[in-house]
C-alpha positions in Angstrom: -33.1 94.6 99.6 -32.9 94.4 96.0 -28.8 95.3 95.7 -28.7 92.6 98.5 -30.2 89.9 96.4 -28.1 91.2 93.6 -25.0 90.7 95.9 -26.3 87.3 96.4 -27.0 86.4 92.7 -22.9 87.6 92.0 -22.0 85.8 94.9 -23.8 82.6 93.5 -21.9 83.7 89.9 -19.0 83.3 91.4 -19.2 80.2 93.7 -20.7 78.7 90.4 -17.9 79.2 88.2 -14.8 79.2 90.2 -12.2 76.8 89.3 -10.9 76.6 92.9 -11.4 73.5 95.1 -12.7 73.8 98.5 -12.5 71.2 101.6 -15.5 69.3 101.7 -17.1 71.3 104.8 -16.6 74.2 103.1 -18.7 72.8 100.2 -21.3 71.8 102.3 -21.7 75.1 104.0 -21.8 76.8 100.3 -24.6 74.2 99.7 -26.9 74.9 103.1 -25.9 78.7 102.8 -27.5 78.2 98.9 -30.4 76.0 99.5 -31.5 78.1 103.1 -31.7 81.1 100.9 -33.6 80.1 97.8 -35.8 77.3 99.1 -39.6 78.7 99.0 -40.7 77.0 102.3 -37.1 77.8 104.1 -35.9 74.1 104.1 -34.7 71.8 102.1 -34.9 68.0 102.9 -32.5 66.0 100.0 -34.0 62.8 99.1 -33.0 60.3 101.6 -33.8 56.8 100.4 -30.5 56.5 98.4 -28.7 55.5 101.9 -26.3 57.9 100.2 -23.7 58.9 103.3 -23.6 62.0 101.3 -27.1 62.6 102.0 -26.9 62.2 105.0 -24.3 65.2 105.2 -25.9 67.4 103.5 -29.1 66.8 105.8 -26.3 67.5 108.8 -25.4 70.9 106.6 -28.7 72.0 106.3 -29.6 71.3 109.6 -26.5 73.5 111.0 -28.4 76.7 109.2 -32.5 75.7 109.5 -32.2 78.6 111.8 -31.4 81.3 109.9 -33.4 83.6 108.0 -33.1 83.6 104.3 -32.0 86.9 104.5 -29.3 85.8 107.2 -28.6 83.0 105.2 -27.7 85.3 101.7 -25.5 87.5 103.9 -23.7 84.3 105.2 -23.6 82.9 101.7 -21.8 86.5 100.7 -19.3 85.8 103.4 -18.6 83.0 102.3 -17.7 83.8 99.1 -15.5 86.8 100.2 -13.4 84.7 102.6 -12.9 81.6 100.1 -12.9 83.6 96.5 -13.2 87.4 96.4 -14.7 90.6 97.0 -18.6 90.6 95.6 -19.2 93.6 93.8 -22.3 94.6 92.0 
């Protein structure tokens, strides 16, 4: 469990400092992926009384992964970040 988180925290390294730009969607998935796996309760609800259509798709994003475990969710993330930037190595 521990090298997994440790995958994840290099994975998050990398999707942080990239200089590569990604297709909205893809963004959003990084951001549900992200917030699924480090919230404490599991879910995160963005504030929603800015109107703010970019609110309302992150609500959609996180609403596409409320399902998965936060364990699931890191492994996702991982994926992620080997498909769209490079191999995660710890």
């Amino acid at each position: 469990m521990a090298q997994e988180n440790s995958k994840f925290l290099k994975a998050y390294e990398m999707a942080s400092s990239t200089n590569q730009q990604f297709p909205p969607d893809v963004l959003l998935h990084f951001y549900a992926l992200y917030k699924r796996a480090t919230e404490k309760n599991g879910f995160y609800i963005p504030p929603t009384n800015t109107g703010d259509l970019r609110s309302a798709f992150k609500i959609n994003a996180l609403v596409q992964v409320k399902d998965l475990s936060k364990t699931e969710a890191e492994k996702q993330y991982i994926d992620l970040v080997e498909t769209h930037i490079g191999k995660v190595t710890v």
